[in-house]
C-alpha positions as CSV (number, residue, x, y, z in Angstrom):
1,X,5.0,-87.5,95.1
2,X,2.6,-85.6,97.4
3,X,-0.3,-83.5,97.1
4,X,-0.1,-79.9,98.1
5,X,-2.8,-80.5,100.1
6,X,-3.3,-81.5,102.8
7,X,-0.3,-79.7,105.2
8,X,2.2,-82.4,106.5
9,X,4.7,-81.7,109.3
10,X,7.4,-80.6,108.2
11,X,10.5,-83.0,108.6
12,X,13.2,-82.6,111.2
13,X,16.2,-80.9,109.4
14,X,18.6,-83.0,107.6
15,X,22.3,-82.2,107.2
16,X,22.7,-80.6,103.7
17,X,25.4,-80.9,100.9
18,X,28.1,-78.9,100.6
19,X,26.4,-75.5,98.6
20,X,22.8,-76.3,99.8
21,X,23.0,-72.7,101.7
22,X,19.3,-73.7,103.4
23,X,20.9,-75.6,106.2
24,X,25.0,-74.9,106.1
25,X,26.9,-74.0,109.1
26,X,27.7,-71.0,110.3
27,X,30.2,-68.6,108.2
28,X,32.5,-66.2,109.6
29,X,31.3,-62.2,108.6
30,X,34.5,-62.8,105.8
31,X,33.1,-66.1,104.4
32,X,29.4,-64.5,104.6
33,X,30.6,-61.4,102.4
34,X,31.7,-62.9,100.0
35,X,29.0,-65.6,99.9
36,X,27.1,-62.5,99.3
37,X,29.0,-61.2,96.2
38,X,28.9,-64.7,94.9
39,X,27.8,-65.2,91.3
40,X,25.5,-68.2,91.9
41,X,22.2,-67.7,90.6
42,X,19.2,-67.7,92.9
43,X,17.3,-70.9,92.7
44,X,14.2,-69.2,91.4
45,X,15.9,-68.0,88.2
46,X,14.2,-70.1,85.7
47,X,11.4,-68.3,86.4
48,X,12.7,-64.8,86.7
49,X,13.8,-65.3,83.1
50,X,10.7,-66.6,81.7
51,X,8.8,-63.7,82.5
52,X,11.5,-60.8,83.0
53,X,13.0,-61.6,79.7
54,X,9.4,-62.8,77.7
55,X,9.9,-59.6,75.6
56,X,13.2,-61.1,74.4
57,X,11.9,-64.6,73.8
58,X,9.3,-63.2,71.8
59,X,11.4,-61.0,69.6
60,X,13.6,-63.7,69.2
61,X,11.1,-66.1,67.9
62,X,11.6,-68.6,70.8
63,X,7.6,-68.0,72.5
64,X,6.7,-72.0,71.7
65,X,10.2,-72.8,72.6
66,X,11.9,-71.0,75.2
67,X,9.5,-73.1,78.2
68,X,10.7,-76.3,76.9
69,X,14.2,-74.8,77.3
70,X,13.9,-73.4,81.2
71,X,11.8,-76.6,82.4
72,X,15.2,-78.2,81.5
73,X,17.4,-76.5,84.8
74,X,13.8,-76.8,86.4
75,X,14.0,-80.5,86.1
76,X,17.0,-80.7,87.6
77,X,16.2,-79.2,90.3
78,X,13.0,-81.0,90.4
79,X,15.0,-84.4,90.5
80,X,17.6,-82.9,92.9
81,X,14.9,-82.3,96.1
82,X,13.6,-85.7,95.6
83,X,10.2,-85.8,97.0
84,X,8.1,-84.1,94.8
85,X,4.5,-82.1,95.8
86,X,1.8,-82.2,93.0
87,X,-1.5,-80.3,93.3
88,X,-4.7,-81.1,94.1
89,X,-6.1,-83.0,90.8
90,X,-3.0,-84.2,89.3
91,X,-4.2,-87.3,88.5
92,X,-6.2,-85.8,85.3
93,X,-3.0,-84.1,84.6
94,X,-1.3,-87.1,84.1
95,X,-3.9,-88.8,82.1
96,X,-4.2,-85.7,79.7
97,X,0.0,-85.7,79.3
98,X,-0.4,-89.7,78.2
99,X,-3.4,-89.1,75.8
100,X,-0.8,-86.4,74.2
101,X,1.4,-88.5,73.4
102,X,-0.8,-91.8,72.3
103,X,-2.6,-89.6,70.3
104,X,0.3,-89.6,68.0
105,X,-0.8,-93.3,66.7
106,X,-3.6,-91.4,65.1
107,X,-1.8,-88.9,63.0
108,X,-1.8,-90.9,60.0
109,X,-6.0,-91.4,59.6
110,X,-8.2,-89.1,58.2
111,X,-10.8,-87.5,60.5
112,X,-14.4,-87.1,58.9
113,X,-14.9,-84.1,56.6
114,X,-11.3,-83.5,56.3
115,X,-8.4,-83.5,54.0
116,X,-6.0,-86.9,54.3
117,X,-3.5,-85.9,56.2
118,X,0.5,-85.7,54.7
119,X,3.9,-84.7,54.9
120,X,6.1,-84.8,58.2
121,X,4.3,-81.8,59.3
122,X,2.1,-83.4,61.5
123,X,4.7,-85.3,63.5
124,X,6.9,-81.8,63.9
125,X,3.6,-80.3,65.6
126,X,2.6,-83.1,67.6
127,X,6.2,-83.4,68.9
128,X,5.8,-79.7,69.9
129,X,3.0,-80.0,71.9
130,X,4.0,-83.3,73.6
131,X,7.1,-80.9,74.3
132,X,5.2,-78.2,75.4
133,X,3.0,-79.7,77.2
134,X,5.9,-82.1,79.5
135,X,7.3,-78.5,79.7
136,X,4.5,-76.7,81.4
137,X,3.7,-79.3,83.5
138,X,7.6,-79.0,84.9
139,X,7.1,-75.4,85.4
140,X,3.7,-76.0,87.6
141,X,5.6,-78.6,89.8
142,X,8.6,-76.2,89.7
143,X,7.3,-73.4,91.4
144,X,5.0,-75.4,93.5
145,X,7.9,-77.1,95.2
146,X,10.0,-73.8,95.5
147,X,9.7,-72.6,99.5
148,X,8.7,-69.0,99.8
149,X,12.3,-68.0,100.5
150,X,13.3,-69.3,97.5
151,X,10.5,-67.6,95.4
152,X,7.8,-65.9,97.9
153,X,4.2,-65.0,96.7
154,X,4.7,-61.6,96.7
155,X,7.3,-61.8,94.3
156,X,5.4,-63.9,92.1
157,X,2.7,-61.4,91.8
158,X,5.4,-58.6,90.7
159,X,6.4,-61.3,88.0
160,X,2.8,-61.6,86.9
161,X,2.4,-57.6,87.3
162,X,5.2,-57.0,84.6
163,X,4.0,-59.1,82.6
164,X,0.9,-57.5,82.7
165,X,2.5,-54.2,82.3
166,X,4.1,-54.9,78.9
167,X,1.2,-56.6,77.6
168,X,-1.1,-53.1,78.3
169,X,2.9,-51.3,76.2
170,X,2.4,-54.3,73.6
171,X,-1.4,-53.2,73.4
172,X,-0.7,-49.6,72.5
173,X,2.6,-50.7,70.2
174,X,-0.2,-53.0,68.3
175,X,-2.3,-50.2,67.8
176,X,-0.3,-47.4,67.2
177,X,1.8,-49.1,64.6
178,X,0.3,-52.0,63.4
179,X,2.6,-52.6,60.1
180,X,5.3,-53.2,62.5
181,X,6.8,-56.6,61.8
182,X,10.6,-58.4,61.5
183,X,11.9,-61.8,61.0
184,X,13.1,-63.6,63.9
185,X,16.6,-64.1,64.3
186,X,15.9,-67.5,64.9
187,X,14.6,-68.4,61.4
188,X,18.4,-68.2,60.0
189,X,19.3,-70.9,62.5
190,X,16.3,-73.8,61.9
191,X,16.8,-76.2,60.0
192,X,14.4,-74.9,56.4
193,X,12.6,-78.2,56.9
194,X,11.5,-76.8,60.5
195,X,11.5,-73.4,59.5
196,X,9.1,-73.9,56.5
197,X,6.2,-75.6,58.1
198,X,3.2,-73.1,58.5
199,X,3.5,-73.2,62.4
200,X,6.9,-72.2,62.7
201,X,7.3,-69.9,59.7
202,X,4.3,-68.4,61.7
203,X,6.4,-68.1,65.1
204,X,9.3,-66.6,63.0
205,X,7.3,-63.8,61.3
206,X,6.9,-61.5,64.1
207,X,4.3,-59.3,64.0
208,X,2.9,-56.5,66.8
209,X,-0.7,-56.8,65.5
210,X,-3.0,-58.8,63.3
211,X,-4.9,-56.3,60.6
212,X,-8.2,-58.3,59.9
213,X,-11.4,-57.4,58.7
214,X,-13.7,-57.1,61.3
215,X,-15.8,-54.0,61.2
216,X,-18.3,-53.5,58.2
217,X,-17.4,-50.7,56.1
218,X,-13.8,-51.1,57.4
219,X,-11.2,-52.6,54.7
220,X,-9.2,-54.0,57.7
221,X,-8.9,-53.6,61.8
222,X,-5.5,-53.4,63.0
223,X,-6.0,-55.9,66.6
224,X,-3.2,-55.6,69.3
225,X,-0.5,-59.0,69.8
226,X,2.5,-58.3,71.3
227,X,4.3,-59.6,73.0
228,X,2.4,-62.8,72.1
229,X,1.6,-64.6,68.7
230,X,-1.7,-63.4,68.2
231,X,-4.1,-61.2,69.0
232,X,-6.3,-63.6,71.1
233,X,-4.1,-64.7,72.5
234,X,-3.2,-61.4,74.1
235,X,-6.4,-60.8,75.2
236,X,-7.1,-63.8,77.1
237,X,-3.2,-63.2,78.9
238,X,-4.5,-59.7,79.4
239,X,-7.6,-60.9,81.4
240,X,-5.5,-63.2,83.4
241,X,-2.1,-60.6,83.9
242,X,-4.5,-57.9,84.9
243,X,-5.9,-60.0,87.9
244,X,-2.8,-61.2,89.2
245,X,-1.9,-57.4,88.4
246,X,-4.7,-55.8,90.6
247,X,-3.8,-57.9,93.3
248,X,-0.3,-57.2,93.5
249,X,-0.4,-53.4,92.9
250,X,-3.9,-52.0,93.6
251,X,-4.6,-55.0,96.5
252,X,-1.8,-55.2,98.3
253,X,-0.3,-52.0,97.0
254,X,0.3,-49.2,99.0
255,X,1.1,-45.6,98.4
256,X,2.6,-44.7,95.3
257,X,2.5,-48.5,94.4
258,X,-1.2,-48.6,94.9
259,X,-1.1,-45.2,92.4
260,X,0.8,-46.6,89.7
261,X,-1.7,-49.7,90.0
262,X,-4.5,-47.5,89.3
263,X,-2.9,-45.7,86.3
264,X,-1.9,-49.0,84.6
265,X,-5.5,-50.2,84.6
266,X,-7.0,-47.2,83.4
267,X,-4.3,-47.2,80.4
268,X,-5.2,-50.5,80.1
269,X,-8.7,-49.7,78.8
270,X,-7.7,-48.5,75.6
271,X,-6.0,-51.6,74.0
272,X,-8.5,-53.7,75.7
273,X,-11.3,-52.1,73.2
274,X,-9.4,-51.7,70.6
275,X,-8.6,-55.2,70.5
276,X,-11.8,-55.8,69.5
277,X,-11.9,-59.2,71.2
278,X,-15.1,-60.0,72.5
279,X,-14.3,-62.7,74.6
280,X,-12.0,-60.7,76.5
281,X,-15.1,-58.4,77.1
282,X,-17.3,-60.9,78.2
283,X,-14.0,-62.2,80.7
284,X,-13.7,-59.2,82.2
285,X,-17.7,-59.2,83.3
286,X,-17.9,-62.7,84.4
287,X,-14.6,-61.5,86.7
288,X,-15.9,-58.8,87.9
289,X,-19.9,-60.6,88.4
290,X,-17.7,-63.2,90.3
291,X,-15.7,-60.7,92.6
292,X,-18.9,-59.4,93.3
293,X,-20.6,-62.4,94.3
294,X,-17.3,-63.4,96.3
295,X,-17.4,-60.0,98.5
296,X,-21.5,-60.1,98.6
297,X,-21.0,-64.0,100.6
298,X,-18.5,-62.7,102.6
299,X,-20.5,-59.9,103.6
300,X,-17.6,-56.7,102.0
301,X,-20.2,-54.4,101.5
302,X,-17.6,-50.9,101.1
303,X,-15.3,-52.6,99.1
304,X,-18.1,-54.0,96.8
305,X,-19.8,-50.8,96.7
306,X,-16.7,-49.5,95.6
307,X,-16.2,-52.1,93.0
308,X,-19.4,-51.5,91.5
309,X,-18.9,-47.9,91.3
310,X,-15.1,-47.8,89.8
311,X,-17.1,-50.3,87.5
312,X,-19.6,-48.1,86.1
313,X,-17.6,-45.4,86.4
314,X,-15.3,-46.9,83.7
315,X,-18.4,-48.0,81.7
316,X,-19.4,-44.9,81.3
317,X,-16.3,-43.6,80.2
318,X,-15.4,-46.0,77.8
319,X,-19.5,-45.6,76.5
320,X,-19.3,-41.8,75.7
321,X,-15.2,-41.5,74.4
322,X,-14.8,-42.7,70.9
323,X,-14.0,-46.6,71.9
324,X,-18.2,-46.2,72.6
325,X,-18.9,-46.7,69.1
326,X,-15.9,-49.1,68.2
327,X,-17.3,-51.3,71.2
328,X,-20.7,-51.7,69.7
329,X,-19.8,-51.8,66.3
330,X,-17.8,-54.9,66.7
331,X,-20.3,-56.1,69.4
332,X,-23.1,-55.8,66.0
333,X,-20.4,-57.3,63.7
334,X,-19.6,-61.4,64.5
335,X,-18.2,-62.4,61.0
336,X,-16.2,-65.0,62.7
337,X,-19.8,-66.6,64.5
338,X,-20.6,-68.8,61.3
339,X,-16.8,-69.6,61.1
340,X,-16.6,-70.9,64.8
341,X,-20.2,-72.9,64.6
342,X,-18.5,-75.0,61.6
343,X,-15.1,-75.6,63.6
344,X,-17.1,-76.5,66.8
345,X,-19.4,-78.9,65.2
346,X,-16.7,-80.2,63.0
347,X,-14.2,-80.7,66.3
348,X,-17.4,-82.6,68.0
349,X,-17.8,-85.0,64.9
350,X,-14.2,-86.1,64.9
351,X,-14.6,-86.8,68.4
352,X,-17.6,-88.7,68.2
353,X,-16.1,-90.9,65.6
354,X,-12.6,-91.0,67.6
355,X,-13.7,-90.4,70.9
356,X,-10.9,-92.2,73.4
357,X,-7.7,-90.8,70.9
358,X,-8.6,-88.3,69.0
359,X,-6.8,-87.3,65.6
360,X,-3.2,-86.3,67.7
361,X,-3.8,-82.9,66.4
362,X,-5.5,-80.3,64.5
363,X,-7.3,-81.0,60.7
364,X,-7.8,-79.1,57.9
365,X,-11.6,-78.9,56.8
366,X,-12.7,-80.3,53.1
367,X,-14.0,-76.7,51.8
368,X,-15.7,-73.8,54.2
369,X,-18.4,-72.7,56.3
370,X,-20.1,-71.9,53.5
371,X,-19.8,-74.9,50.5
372,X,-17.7,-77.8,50.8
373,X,-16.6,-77.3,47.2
374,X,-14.8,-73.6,48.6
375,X,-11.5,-74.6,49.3
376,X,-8.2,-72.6,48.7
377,X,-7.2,-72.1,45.8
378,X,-4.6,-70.0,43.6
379,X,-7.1,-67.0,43.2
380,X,-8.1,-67.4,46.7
381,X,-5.7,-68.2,49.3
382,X,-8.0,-67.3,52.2
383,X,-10.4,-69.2,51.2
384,X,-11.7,-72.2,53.2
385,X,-9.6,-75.7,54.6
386,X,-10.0,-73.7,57.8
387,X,-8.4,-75.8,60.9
388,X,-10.6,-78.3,63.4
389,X,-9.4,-77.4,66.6
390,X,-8.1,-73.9,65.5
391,X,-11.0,-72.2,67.6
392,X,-10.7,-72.8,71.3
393,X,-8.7,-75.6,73.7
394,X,-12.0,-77.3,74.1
395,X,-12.2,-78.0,70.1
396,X,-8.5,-78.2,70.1
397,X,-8.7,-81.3,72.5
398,X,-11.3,-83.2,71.2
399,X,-9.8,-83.0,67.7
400,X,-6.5,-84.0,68.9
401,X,-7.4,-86.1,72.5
402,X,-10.9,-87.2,72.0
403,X,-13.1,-86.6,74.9
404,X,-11.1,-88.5,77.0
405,X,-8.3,-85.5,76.9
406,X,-10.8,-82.7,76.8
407,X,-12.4,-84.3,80.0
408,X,-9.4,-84.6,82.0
409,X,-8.1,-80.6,81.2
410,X,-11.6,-79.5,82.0
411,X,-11.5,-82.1,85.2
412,X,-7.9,-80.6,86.0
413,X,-9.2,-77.2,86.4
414,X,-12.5,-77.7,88.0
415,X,-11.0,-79.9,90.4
416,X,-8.6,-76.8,91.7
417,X,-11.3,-74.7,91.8
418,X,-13.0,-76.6,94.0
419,X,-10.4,-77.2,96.5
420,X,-9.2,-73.9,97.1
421,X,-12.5,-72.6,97.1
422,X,-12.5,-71.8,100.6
423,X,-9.5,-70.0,100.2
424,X,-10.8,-66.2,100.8
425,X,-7.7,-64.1,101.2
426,X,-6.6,-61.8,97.2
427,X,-4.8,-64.5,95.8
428,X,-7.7,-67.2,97.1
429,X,-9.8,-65.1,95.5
430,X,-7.9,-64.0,92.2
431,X,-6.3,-67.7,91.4
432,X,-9.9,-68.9,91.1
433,X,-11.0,-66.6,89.5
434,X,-8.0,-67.4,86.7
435,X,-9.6,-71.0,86.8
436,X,-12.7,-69.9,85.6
437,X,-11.6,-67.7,82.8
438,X,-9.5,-70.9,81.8
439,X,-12.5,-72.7,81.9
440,X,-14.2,-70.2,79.9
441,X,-11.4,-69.1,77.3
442,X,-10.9,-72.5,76.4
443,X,-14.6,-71.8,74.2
444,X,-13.3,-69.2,72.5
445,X,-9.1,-69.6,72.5
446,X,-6.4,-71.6,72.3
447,X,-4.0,-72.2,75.5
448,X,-0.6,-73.1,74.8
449,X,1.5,-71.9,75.4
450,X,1.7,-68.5,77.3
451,X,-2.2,-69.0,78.4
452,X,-1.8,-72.4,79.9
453,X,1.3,-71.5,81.6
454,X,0.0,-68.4,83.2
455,X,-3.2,-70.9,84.6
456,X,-0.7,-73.4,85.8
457,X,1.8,-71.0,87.8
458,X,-1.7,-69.7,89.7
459,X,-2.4,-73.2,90.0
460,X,1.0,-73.6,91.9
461,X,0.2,-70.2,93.3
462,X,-2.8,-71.5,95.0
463,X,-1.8,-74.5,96.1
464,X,1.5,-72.6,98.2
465,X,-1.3,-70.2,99.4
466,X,-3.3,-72.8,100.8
467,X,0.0,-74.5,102.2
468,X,0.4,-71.1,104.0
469,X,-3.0,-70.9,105.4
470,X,-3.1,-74.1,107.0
471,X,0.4,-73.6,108.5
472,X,-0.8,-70.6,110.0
473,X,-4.5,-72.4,111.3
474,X,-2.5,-75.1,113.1
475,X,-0.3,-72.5,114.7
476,X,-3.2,-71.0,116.0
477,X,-4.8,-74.4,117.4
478,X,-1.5,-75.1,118.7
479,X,-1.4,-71.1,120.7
480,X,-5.3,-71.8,121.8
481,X,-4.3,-75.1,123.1
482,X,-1.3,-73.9,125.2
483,X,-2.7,-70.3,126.4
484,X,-4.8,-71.5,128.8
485,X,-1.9,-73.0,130.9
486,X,0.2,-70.1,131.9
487,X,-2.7,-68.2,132.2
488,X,-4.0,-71.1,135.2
489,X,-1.0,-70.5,136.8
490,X,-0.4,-67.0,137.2
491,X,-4.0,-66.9,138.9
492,X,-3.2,-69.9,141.9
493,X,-0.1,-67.8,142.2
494,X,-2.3,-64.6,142.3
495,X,-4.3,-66.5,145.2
């Protein structure tokens, strides 16, 4: 395996298989035709499908499922080329995928302050993420290792921007109609044993919005999810979709591209309050504080102006239209602050008393937040025996890794970011910036799966970006060193 980084010369071109259609001979126009007209699949589809048909996936029940099913034809292809490229970091990667799966020893003992654990439950879920987890890890390397013919930037950042488009669709579905809800077809083909275990039964109720109480007075707030599982999960894939989305359609738009790009992020607006999701609020600023201070350094003075004035301009909007008052009514309203205190300090607990492990996944609390002796109960279903690790990946990996694991996903991440923080050019720019909200969401939200995928395709993203940019920098050192010998010439000829 190599690193993405640094560049190596490219190797001389080696004779290919029959079908490798990167180095076969020439074709008469008759065989070409019908090459063209052939059925085989581009070798990028895996990924085409995973984000062209998420919509299906989802409404299917398969959103926990579907990436262990496409890193399956990625393998293979992974295994076919050989030589592998890995990104900058990969070590803690590695690490983190061998503490997911040794965590498993620890299933069977009982973390402090929480209920023994039982059933088979906890071996279904921890084979999950171990699944999950191989499975997005296969997907990074995947489309790392694809050549921009076979999948070029560009058309990875239209794959990001409709994604980001039906998220804004899912937004206003979750909003408008937020009773919506089916069974996945998927649940009449599990086994009941799978089917009936809280995680799954939770994948195979689909719903288009979570209707919580959030605002006082308010019996219940209807919060957008779809396409995803739930509602914050959507809005840390909106943060992350509407970057990649910017870039692709406002950035590098042009025209009636660059149009549409601006309509999309204005409609965007209105699911993005009505979520109610604070964290995705506070994203959003810490992206746009951190564009800012990218464009001050390099001295874009227009195009931050102009940032800071579609900015307020937005602000303003949003502060005297109706989502004004929703906005600071939730921002006055954090019933779920005593809720997350007790998870985090309960998550830092277990992994003080299992700190190299961890539990191998998440634990239900003895009681609440409130009184240990509040726990659910027939009258009160709600009530209490909330999750340890339910609250953010930080808290999810300490519970489950110990701090060995959340050190290495944190290390992952912040070892990216510092490599390609030279990288200045929209996707330099916008793939670090995904890093941080990473870094920062994993306070506040779970990752897997959709999240941590979307952070490890920009981490592939970056890395061929960089691969690109130092290509083209030796090129150049290469033309500097050979202009000035024609140039010598032409004037002792001249003489």
């Amino acid at each position: 395996m190599t690193t993405a980084a640094p560049l190596r010369p490219n190797p001389r071109p080696q004779p290919a298989r029959a079908g490798r259609y990167s180095a076969d001979p020439p074709q008469s126009p008759l065989a070409g035709e019908a090459r063209r007209w052939s059925m085989r699949l581009p070798v990028s589809w895996p990924v085409t499908a995973l984000f062209v048909l998420y919509p299906l996936w989802w409404a299917l029940g398969l959103p926990s499922f579907i990436f262990a099913i496409l890193a399956v034809p990625m393998a293979f292809q992974l295994y076919r080329r050989g030589n592998v490229r890995v990104p900058p970091g990969f070590g803690f990667w590695l690490i983190l995928l061998a503490w997911v799966v040794l965590s498993g020893l620890m299933l069977g003992i009982t973390a402090p302050n929480t209920l023994a654990p039982s059933g088979s439950g906890r071996y279904i879920g921890w084979g999950i993420r171990v699944m999950n987890y191989t499975a997005l890890t296969v997907t990074m390397l995947y489309v790392l290792n694809l050549s921009e013919r076979e999948l070029p930037r560009k058309r990875l950042l239209k794959l990001f921007g409709f994604m980001a488009v039906i998220t804004v669709v899912g937004g206003y579905v979750g909003a408008l109609f937020p009773q919506l809800k089916f069974v996945a077809p998927l649940n009449y083909i599990l086994p009941s044993a799978i089917a009936k275990e809280p995680f799954v039964n939770r994948l195979m109720h689909v719903e288009v919005a979570q209707v919580q109480e959030v605002l006082a007075g308010e019996a219940s707030s209807p919060r957008p999810a779809a396409p995803f599982e739930y509602t914050n999960t959507w809005g840390e894939n909106m943060a992350i979709l509407l970057i990649w989305f910017i870039v692709g359609w406002v950035i590098l738009g042009r025209g009636p591209r660059r149009l549409t790009g601006y309509l999309v992020v204005a409609a965007a607006i209105f699911p993005i309050v009505y979520s109610l999701n604070r964290g995705l609020w506070i994203g959003l600023v810490v992206g746009a504080v951190y564009v800012a201070l990218r464009l001050a350094l390099r001295g874009r003075v227009v195009v931050l102006v102009g940032l800071a004035l579609a900015t307020g301009l937005i602000g303003v909007a949003v502060l005297a239209s109706p989502l004004g008052n929703l906005l600071n009514e939730r921002m006055a309203n954090g019933h779920s602050d005593d809720i997350r205190t007790t998870l985090s300090n309960g998550a830092v607990e277990a992994a003080n008393h299992s700190p190299v492990l961890g539990y191998g996944g998440n634990r239900a609390l003895i009681g609440s937040n409130r009184s240990i002796a509040i726990g659910k109960s027939a009258d009160c279903k709600q009530c209490g025996n909330r999750e340890l690790g339910s609250n953010g990946q930080l808290w999810n990996m300490l519970t489950g890794q110990g701090w060995v694991g959340a050190f290495c996903y944190s290390a992952f991440f912040l070892w990216c970011l510092w490599r390609f923080r030279h990288d200045h050019t929209p996707i330099g720019i916008a793939g670090s910036l995904v890093l941080i909200l990473m870094l920062f969401f994993q306070f506040l939200y779970g990752a897997l799966n959709t999240t941590l995928a979307y952070g490890l395709i920009s981490v592939a993203l970056l890395a061929r970006n960089d691969i690109q940019l130092r290509a083209l920098r030796r090129e150049a050192r290469l033309a500097a060193v050979q202009t000035p010998i024609p140039h010598a010439l032409s004037e002792r000829r001249s003489r």
